[in-house]
Steps between C-alpha positions, in 0.01 A plus 500: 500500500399470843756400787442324805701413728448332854510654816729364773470528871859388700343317753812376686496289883854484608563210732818478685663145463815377681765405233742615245447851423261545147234658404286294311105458401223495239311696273157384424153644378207539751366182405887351589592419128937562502601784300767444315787706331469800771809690537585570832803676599665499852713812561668566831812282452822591335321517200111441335455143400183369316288166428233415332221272684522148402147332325356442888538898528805415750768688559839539710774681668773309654826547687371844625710732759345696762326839386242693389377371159254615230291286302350598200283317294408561098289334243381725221103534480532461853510735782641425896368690831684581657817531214703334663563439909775520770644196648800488763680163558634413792736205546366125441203587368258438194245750407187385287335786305197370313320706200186555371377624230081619453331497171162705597511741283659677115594825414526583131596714244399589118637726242285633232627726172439806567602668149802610300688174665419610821347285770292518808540305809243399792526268769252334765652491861351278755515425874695651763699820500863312466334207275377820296848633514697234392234420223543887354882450521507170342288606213636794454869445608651680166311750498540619847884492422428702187279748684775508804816618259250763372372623808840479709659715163129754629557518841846535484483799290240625754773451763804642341296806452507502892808388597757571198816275526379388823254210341850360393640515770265360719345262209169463400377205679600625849351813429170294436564302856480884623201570367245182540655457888263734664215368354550201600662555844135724557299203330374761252461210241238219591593153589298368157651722317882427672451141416368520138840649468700303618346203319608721171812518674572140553400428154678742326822530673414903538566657828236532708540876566548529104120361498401757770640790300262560192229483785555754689643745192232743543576551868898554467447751239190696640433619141155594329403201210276694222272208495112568423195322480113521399148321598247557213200293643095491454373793254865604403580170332297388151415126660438600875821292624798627712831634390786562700824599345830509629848673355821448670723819402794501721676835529757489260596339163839407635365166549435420112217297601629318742237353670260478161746253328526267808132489574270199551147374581489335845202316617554446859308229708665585860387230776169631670485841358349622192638414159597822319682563136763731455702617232880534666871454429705194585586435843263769652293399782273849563234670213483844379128345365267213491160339516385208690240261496276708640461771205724714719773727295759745613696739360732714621676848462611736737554881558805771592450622856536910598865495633337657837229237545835207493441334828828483709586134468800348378430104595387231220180436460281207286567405147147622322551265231477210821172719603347459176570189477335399862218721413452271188499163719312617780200730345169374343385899477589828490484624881717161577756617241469879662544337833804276400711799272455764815627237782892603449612840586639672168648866513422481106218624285300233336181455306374160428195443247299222621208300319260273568363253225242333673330840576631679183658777746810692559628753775888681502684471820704788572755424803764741664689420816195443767232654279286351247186586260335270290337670185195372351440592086221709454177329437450728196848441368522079507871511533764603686868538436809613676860621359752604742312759737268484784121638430352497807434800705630289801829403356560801201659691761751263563675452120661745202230752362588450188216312215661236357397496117393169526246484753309824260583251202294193687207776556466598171475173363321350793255732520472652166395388137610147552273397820312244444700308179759414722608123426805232513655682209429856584618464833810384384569695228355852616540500901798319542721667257357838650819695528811557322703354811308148446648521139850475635757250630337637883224291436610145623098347523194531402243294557043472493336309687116397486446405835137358483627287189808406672687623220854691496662659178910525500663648259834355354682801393873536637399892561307704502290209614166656362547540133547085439312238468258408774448137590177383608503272835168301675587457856278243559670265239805603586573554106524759197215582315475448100777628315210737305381672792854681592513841505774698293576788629791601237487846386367552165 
């Protein structure tokens, strides 16, 4: 069943009236119909008092002393911007605060069976970065909760690892404040992205710097993900169309899937950028992959650095899952996503796989510190794939020597008896389960996307991600395909 719910802007004039001292006005639609029923609380005083608007959306305060007040105001399906606002009273005086609420657009959400009494979710956020915010939280308000006790139980083990008896000591949640300060104190997290949380924030009752955490994850730990990917395009494939597949393997099973069982379909519609789908967890703002509505897809892994070629640097530096995410909203080809992933300084080794739909094309981008190389596939070859390790003569130099197994496994099958049949189904079932480490609990996504159809794939499976059942989506519908056409990916 689809939800919708109406989005609220708190459009309040205050107008400063000689009299008794109250706080008193109305809450109306944009068209000026009274709202009636919405809570709004006043806190400030000895202690929080609420009313409920009368049936001409009316409401007020009275017999108020001097102070700094807060008022708050709540109706469910409903959302307020700002949350609530700060009023000081002075002595003989009224304050009128009037409210609006705007109806211009819906966010929604729909959850489909997804087998063995499972279910999948996706939503459609609209509008600005805090109306998208507060949409995502409102929608998905349990789930964020559930996804929040799972990963504060994750990070916390992280930390206690660190810091021993320390983390209880110091407590969890002010070790957190520690952590996301910096960035924002530096403005290492965009002012879209700062305000998409805190509209999940306000409508979840989650910290804001809670929001900010699974964001920036990648950064605090500095560790290597065992992610991979593929292109099989032109020749390589049995129809001629583009594949591009994505596996998120993070770098130890200690998680038990943790991202995998929390993960949903997003199809973002951000105001003046491009729309983009993304399949994410609850309450994150940043991508570790995408593709938008103009047949761009990214994926992303990244590599270990030589210990000697670390660059000195010990500041914070941008989230890559906010890059990605940019890269998806600003792009419309392949050297605009280039330019948009190498505008932050990172003293980390990624690779990106990037492809193209509308011109059935796909290059790697391999990015250290200041240097970059983007690798084209070779026009014999029709694909191109990349699995923890830079292979570049410009940027080999910089990462571990050794040959990760599954980069050889992707040439094999990319390049050997199998090029030219590959399909939907192959791809799914041969290149994304291509290693024994994608047939674990590491592998927390895994995904295909047919970017000239404006198709993705997204498997179900609570880990390892690849070896369940693979749901069909058309992005421009914004809906599953037929039931028939899955892909199961279940061992036999």
């Amino acid at each position: 069943m689809i939800r919708r719910m109406t989005l609220c802007l708190f459009l309040a004039s205050v107008v400063m009236v000689s009299g008794c001292n109250s706080i008193s006005g109305k809450v109306t639609s944009m068209d000026n119909s009274p709202l009636a029923g919405v809570k709004v609380t006043l806190t400030g005083g000895t202690s929080p008092v609420t009313i409920t608007t009368e049936d001409d959306g009316s409401y007020c305060f009275k017999k108020l002393g001097r102070g700094d007040y807060i008022l708050t105001p709540l109706l469910d399906g409903h959302y307020f911007n700002p949350k609530s606002r700060n009023v000081t009273m002075r002595y003989l005086s009224n304050t009128v605060i009037d409210i609006k609420a705007s109806d211009h657009f819906n966010g929604w959400r729909e959850d489909i069976p997804s087998g063995e009494g499972r279910t999948f979710t996706y939503l459609h956020l609209e509008g600005t970065p805090y109306e998208m915010g507060w949409q995502h939280g409102e929608l998905m308000k349990n789930e964020i909760l559930s996804f929040r006790e799972d990963a504060r139980a994750y990070f916390g083990g992280v930390i206690r690892k660190e810091l021993g008896i320390w983390l209880d000591i110091i407590g969890l949640d002010a070790i957190f404040d520690i952590l996301v300060k910096p960035y924002l104190d530096q403005g290492m997290i965009s002012e879209d992205s700062l305000e998409e949380m805190q509209g999940l924030s306000d409508a979840t009752g989650v910290r804001l710097n809670e929001i900010v955490i699974p964001n920036i994850q990648w950064e605090l730990q500095e560790t290597m993900l065992h992610c991979s990917e593929f292109v099989a395009m032109g020749d390589a494939t049995a129809d001629g169309r583009l594949y591009h597949g994505f596996n998120m393997d993070t770098h130890s099973q200690e998680n038990v899937a943790l991202w995998n069982k929390h993960s949903l379909l997003i199809f973002y519609h951000p105001e003046g950028k491009n729309g983009f789908a993304a399949v994410t967890t609850p309450g994150a703002v940043g991508v570790f992959s995408g593709i938008n509505e103009e047949g761009i897809s990214i994926g992303w892994d990244n590599t270990r650095i030589k210990e000697e070629e670390h660059p000195d640097y010990e500041g914070v530096f941008e989230p890559y899952l906010i890059t990605i995410r940019q890269a998806l909203e600003e792009a419309s080809n392949i050297d605009e996503t280039v330019e948009v992933l190498t505008r932050p300084y990172r003293p980390l080794g990624d690779i990106l796989i990037i492809a193209d739909g509308k011109t059935k094309t796909a290059s790697a981008l391999e990015t250290f510190n200041e240097n970059h190389f983007v690798r084209d596939p070779d026009p014999e070859d029709d694909a191109i794939w990349s699995a923890n390790q830079f292979n570049s003569e410009t940027m080999d130099p910089f990462d571990w020597d050794d040959v990760n197994p599954r980069y050889e496994k992707y040439e094999e099958l990319l390049l050997g008896g199998m090029h030219g049949t590959w399909n939907v189904e192959k791809c799914i079932k041969n290149l994304l389960a291509v290693s024994p480490i994608c047939r674990t609990n590491a592998n927390e996504m895994s995904l295909l996307y047919v970017p000239q159809d404006m198709e993705i794939w997204i498997s179900t499976q609570s880990g390892p991600a690849c070896t369940g059942l693979f749901i069909g989506f058309d992005l421009y519908a914004e809906l599953p395909m037929p039931e028939d056409d899955w892909v199961d990916a279940s061992p036999e």
